[in-house]
C-alpha positions in Angstrom: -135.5 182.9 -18.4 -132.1 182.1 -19.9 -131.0 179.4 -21.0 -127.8 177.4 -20.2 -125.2 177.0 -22.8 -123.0 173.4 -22.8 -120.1 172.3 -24.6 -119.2 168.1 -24.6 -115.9 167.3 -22.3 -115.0 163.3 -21.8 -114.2 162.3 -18.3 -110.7 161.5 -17.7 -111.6 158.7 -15.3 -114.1 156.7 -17.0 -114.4 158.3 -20.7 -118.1 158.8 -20.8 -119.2 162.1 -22.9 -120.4 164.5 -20.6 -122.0 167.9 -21.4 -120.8 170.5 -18.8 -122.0 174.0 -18.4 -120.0 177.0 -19.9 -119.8 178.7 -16.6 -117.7 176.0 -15.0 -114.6 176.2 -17.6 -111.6 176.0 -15.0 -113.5 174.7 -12.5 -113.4 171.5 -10.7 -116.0 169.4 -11.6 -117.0 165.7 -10.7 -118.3 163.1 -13.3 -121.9 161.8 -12.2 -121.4 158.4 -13.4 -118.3 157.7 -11.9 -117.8 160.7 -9.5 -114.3 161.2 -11.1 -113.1 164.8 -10.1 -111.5 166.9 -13.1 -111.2 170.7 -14.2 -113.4 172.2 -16.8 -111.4 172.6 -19.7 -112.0 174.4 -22.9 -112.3 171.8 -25.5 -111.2 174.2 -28.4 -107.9 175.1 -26.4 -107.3 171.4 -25.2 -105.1 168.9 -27.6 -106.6 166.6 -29.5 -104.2 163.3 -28.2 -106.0 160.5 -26.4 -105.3 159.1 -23.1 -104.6 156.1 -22.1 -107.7 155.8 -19.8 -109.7 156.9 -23.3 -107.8 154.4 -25.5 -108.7 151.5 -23.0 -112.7 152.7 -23.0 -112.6 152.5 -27.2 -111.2 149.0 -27.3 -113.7 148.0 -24.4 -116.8 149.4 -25.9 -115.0 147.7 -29.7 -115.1 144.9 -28.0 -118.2 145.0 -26.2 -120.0 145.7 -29.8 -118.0 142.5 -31.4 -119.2 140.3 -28.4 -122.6 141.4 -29.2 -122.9 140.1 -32.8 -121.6 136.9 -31.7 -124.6 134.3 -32.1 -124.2 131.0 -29.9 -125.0 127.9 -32.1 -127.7 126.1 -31.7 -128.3 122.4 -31.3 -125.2 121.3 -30.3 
């Protein structure tokens, strides 16, 4: 039995890291977290520039992680 081979592509729609299948480079594929539809694309060929639906994820999740650390204070 072979074995599949993957390469990581972020979803355009909702930025998540997903890892996609070599045989469906070009293809149309759909995000199962957000069921975003997007083509296959080969991440060595692909620019390395960040959209603006990627740049608005990495400020959520910065912020998400600074909320986190935040302690309420106690006793008042």
């Amino acid at each position: 039995m072979t074995r599949a081979t993957y390469y990581v592509q972020e979803c355009p729609t909702c930025g998540r890291r997903l890892q996609i299948r070599v045989e469906y480079l070009g293809k149309r594929v759909a995000c199962q977290h957000c069921r975003g539809q997007f083509e296959a694309s080969d991440p060595a060929n692909s620019k390395a520039k960040l959209s603006d639906s990627s740049i608005i994820m990495a400020r959520a999740e910065e912020l998400l992680a600074s909320t986190s650390q935040l302690r309420p204070a106690s006793g008042t």
